[in-house]
MIDOKOL-948655 format. One record per residue (C-alpha): residue in one letter; x, y, z. Coordinates in Angstrom, 1 decimal, padded with zeros to 4 digits. Example, Ala and Ser with C-alpha at 12.3 -4.5 7.8 and 13.67 -1.06 7.14 Angstrom:
2
residu,xx,yy,zz
a,012.3,-004.5,007.8
s,013.7,-001.1,007.1
# end
This chain:
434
residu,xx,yy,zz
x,090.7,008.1,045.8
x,088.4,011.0,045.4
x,089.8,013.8,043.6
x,088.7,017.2,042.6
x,090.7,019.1,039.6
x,091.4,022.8,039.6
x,090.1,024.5,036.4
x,092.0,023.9,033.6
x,091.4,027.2,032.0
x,092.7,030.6,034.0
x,089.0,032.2,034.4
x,087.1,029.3,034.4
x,085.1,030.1,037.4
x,086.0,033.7,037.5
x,082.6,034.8,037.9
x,082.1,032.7,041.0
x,085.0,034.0,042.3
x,084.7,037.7,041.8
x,080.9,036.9,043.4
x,082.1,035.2,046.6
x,084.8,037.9,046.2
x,082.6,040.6,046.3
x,080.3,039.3,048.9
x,083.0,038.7,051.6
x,084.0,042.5,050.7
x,080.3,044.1,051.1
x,079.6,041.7,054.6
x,083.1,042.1,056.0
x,083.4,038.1,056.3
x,087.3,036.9,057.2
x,088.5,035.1,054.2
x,087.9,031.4,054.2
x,091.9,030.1,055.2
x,091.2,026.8,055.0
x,093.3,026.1,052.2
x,096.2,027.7,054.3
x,096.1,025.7,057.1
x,099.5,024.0,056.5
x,101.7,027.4,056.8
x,099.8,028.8,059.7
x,101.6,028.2,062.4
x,099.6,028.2,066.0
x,099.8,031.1,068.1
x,102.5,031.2,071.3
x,100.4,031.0,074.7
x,101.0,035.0,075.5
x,099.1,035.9,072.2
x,096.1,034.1,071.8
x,094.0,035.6,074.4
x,095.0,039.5,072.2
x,093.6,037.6,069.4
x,090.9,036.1,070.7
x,090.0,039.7,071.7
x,090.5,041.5,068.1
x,088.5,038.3,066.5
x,085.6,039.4,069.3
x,085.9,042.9,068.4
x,082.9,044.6,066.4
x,084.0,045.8,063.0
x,082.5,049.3,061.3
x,080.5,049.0,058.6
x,078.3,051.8,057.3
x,078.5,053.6,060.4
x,077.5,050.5,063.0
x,079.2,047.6,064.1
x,079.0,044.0,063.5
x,080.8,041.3,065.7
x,083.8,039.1,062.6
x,082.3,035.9,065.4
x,078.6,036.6,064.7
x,079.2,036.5,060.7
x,081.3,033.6,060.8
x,078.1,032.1,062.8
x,076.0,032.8,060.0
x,078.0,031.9,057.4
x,078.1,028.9,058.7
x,074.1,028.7,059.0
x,073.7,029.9,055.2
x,076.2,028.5,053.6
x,075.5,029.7,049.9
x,078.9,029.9,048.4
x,079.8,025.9,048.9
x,078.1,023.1,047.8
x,076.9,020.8,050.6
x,079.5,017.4,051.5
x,077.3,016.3,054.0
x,074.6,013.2,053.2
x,072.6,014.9,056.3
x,072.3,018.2,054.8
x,071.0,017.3,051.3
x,067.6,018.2,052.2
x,064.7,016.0,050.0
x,067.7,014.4,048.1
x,068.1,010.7,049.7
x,066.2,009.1,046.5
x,068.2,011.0,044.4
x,071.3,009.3,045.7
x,070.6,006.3,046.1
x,069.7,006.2,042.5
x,073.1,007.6,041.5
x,074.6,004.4,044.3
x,072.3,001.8,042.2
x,073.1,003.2,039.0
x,076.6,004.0,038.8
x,078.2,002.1,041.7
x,076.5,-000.9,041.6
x,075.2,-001.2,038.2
x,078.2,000.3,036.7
x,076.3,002.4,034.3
x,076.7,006.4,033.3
x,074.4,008.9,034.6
x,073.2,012.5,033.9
x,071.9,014.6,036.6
x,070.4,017.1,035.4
x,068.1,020.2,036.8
x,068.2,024.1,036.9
x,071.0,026.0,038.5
x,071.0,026.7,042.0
x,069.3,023.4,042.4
x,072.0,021.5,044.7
x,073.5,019.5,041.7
x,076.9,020.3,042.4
x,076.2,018.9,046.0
x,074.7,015.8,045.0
x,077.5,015.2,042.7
x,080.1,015.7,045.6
x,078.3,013.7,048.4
x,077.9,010.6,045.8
x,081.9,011.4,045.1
x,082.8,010.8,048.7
x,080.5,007.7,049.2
x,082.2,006.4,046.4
x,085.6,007.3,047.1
x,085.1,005.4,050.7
x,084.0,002.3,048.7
x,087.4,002.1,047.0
x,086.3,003.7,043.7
x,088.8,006.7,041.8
x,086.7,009.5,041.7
x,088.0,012.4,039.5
x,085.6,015.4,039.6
x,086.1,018.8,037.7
x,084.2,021.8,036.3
x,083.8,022.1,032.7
x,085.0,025.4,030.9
x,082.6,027.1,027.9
x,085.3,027.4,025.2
x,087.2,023.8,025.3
x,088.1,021.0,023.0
x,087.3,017.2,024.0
x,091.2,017.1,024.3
x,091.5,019.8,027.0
x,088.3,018.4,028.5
x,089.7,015.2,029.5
x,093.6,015.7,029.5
x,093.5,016.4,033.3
x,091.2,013.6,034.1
x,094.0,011.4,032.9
x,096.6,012.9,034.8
x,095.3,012.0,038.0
x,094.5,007.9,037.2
x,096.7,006.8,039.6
x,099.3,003.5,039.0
x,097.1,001.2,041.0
x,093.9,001.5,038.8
x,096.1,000.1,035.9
x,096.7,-003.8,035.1
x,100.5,-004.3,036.0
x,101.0,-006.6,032.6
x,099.4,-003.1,030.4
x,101.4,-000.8,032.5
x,104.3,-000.2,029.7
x,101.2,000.2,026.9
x,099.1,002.8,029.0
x,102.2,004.9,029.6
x,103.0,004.3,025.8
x,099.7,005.7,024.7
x,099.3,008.3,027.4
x,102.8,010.1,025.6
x,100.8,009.9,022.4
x,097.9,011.7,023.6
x,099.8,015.4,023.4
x,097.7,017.0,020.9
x,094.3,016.6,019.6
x,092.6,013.1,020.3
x,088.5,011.6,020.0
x,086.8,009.4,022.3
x,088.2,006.2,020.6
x,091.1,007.1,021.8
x,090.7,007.2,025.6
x,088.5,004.5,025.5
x,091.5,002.5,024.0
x,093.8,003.6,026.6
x,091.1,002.8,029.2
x,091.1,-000.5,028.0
x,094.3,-001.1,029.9
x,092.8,-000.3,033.0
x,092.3,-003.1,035.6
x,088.4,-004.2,036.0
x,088.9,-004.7,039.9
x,088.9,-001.0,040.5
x,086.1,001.5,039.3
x,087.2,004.9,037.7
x,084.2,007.6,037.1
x,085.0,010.8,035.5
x,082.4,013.8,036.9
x,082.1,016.1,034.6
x,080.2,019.5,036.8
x,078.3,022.0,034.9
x,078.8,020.2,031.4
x,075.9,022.6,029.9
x,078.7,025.4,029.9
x,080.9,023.7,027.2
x,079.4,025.5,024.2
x,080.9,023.4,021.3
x,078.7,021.1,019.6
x,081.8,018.9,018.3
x,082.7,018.6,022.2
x,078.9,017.2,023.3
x,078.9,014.6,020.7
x,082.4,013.3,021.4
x,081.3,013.1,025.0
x,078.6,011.4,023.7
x,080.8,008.9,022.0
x,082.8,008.2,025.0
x,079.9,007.2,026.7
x,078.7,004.7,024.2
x,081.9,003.8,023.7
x,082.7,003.0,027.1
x,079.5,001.0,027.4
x,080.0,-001.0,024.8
x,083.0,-002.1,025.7
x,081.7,-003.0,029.4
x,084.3,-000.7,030.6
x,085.2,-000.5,034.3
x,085.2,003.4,034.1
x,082.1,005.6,034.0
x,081.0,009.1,033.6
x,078.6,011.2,035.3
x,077.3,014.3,033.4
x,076.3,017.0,035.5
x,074.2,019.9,033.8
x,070.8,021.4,033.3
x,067.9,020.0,031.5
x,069.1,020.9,027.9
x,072.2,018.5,028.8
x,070.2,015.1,028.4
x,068.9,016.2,025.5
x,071.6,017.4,023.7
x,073.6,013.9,024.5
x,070.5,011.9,023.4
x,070.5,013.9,020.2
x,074.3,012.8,019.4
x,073.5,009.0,020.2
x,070.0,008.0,020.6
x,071.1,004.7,021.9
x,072.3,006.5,025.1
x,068.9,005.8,026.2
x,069.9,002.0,027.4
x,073.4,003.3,028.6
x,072.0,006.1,030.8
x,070.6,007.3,033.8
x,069.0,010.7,034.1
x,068.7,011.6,037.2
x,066.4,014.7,037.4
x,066.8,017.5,040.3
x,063.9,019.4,041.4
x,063.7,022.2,043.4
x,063.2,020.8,047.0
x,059.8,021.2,048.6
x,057.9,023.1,050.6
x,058.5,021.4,053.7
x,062.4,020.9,052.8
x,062.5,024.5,052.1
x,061.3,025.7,055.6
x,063.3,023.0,057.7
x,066.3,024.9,055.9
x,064.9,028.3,056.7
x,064.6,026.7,061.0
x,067.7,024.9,061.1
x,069.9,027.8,059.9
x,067.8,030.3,061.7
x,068.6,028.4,065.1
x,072.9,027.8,064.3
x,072.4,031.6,063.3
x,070.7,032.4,065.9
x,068.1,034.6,064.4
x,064.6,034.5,063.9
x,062.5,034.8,061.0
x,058.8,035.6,061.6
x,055.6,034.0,059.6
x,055.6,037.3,056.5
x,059.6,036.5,056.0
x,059.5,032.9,055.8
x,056.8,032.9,053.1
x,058.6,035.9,050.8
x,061.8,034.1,051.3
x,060.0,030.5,049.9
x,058.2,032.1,047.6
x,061.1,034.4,045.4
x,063.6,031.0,046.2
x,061.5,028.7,044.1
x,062.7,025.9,045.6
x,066.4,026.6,044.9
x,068.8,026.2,048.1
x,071.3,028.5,046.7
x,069.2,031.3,046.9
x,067.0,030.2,050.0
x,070.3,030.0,052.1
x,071.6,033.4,050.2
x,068.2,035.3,051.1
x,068.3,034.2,054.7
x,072.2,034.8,055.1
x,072.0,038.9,054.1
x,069.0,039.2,056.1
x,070.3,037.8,059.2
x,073.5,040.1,058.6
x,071.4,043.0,058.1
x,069.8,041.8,061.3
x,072.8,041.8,063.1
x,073.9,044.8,062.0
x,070.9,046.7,063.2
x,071.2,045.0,066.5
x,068.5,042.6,066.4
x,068.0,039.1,066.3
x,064.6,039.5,064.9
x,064.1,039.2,061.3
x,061.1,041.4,060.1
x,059.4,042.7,056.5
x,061.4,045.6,056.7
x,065.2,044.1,057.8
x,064.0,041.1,054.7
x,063.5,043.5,052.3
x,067.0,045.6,053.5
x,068.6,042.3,053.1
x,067.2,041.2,049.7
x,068.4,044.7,048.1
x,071.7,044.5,049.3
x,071.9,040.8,047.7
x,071.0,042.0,044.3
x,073.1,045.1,044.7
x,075.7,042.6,044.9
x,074.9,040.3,042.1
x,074.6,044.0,040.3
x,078.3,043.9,040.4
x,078.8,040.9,037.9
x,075.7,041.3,036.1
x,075.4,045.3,035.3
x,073.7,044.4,032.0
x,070.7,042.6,033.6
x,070.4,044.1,037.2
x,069.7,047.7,035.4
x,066.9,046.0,033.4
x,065.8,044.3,036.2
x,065.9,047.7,038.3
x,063.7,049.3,035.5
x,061.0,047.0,036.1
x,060.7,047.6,040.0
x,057.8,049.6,039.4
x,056.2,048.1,036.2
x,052.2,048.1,036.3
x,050.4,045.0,038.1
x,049.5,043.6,034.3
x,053.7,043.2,033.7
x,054.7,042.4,036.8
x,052.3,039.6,036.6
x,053.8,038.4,033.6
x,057.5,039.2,034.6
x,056.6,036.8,037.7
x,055.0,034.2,035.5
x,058.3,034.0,033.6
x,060.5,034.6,036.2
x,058.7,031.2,038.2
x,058.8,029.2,035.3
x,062.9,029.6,034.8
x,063.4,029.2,038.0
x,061.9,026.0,037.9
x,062.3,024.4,034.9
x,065.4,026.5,033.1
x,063.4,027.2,030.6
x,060.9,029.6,029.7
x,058.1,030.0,027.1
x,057.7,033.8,026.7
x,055.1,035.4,024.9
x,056.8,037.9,022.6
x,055.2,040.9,025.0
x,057.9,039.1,027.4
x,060.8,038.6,024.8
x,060.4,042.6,024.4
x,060.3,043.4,027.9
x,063.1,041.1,029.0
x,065.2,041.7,026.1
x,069.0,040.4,026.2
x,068.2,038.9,029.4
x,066.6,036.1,027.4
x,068.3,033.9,024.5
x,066.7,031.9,022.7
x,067.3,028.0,022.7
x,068.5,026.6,020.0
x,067.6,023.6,020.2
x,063.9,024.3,021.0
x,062.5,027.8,018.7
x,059.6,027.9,021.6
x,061.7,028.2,024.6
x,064.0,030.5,025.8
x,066.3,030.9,029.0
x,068.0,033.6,030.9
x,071.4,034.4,030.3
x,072.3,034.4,034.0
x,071.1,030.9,035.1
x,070.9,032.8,039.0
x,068.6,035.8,037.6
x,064.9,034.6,038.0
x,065.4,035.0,041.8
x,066.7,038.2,041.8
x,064.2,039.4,039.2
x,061.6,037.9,042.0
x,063.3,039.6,044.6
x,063.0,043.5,043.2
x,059.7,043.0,042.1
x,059.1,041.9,045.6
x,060.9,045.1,046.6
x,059.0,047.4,044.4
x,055.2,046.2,045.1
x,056.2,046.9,048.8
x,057.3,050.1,048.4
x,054.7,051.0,046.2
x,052.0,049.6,048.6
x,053.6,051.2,051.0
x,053.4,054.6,049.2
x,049.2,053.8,048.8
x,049.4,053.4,052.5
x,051.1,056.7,053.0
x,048.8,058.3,049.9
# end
């Protein structure tokens, strides 16, 4: 049983809405219906073929035309918006996996994986979900919210532990203590009303982007649970999903996590990973990107698929759109603005800063790169204070760590990258013309 929970707070992922939102508004994509399917009924015989025809028909945008087929075709290549469900298509991730299979399905124990945004954790977390669900484990997955008590954290969980995963002679004391559990409750508590659950049948609670739960009180009860839950050689387990910060901040709670856990760290895929993802799209889109595209496009991603697949998907629509099936400098570049243009739209604050810097001197953009890099990698950055006063609010300091800082936006280092790619070409470009 394998199942994923709608946020539990109204605009929990309202950002990531109003992004894919905005994106299917700017590229003119046909709204994703497949979570309509069951009321649309199929078309009558003397129909389809008038809308087969509008679905072929070029659309206007901007004064040319782009065929609703050929976006749908490359949306499909560059998937950005959706984490991955495939095994297949979790490029360089196979160890990672079959760590979380040894670890958490076969070992029973928790895990943490951990790793900067736009890294594929999400994915990762979902593939392992639906292996595990096949082997007849209960798999509740949701997203965490930023302003949350451990109460509203795990309430829904609980609402979706089906009959079968409790021990028939406990039944009447597990529905006893759910009732109690209306108001606020600790990690003792669940634990005790986990203790009612059958040990035949596994039950692990994913808990997806867990850095975003800012209260403190909130980490270490989570923290709790899981010692808690070990202790007690309990049948269910948790998997934390975050950024690097997130081990830490567990570890800090209860330092004897360190025997009940297993951090799994994401990198940012390779190379080699990078450029089959660049190829394989490329042909399902049926685009080409030549050698100059290829290595801006690996270069300002950073290893991140997110934006790889993101950086690839505007420029084959620009490509499209300009009739071509051709990816060169120029249609990148076209591509890579409009991207940021659109990530603009939900981050005014930092896109203008970022815009201010399109033309700094070689000497900041250097530095502004250097930083840039290092977030994207590591979600962290240690900026120089020449840096802290450059970037400004884009930055905030962690906490935990007085030497290191992070951006705001966990998705900004790329774009950063991207318009001071944008700018050094135009401005060599002016030289040229000079």
């Amino acid at each position: 049983m394998n199942v994923s929970l709608a946020s539990t707070k109204a605009d929990g992922n309202m950002l990531l809405r109003v992004w894919n939102g905005l994106w299917q508004w700017l590229v003119a994509s046909p709204v994703d219906q497949r979570h309509y399917g069951a009321v649309i009924q199929p078309l009558e015989p003397e129909h389809a073929d008038i809308a087969a025809r509008a679905e072929a028909t070029p659309i206007p945008f901007g004064g040319r035309l782009i065929n609703r087929n050929e976006t749908v075709r490359i949306m499909n290549a560059f998937d950005s918006a959706h984490p991955v469900r495939q095994r297949k298509n979790l490029h360089g991730r196979d160890d990672k996996l079959e760590a979380l299979f040894d670890a958490v399905l076969f070992n029973r124990q928790h895990a943490v994986i951990h790793g900067a945004r736009g890294s594929g954790k999400t994915s990762l977390a979902q593939v392992f979900g639906d292996y595990a669900d096949q082997q007849g484990a209960v798999v509740i997955y949701a997203a965490c919210e930023a302003a949350t008590s451990f109460a509203e954290l795990i309430r829904p969980y609980l609402a979706f532990i089906p009959e079968s995963s409790v021990s028939l002679k406990e039944k009447v004391n597990f529905d006893r203590d759910m009732k109690l559990l209306d108001g606020e409750f600790g990690a003792r508590a669940i634990v005790d009303l986990f203790s009612y659950l059958s040990d035949g049948r596994q039950v692990i609670l994913i808990f997806d982007e867990f850095d975003r739960a800012e209260s403190a009180a909130v980490v270490e009860q989570v923290a709790t649970l899981i010692k808690l839950l070990s202790d007690a050689r309990s049948s269910v387990q948790v998997m934390i999903v975050g950024i690097g910060r997130t081990l830490d901040d567990l570890i800090r709670c209860h330092p004897s996590l360190r025997r009940h856990l297993v951090p799994v760290p994401i990198g940012r895929i390779s190379q080699g990973d990078m450029l089959a993802l660049i190829d394989t799209g490329a042909a399902r889109a049926g685009v080409t990107f030549d050698a100059a595209c290829r290595t801006l496009i690996t270069s300002i991603s950073c290893g991140s698929p997110y934006h790889l697949q993101l950086f690839c998907y505007v420029a084959a629509i620009e490509a499209t759109r300009r009739g071509t099936r051709n990816i060169d400098m120029t249609i990148m570049q076209a591509g890579m603005a409009r991207a940021f243009d659109t990530w603009a739209m939900v981050n005014g604050p930092d896109a203008t800063l970022f815009r201010s810097l399109e033309t700094a001197a070689p000497e900041t953009r250097e530095g502004l790169e250097h930083c840039a890099r290092e977030a994207a990698v590591t979600d962290c950055v240690h900026a120089d204070s020449d840096m802290q006063t450059v970037l400004g609010s884009a930055l905030l300091a962690d906490e935990s760590h007085p030497d290191r800082f992070y951006f705001r936006d966990g998705a900004a280092p790329q774009f950063l990258l991207a318009i001071l790619a944008i700018g050094h070409a135009a401005q060599a470009a002016n030289l040229r013309e000079g």
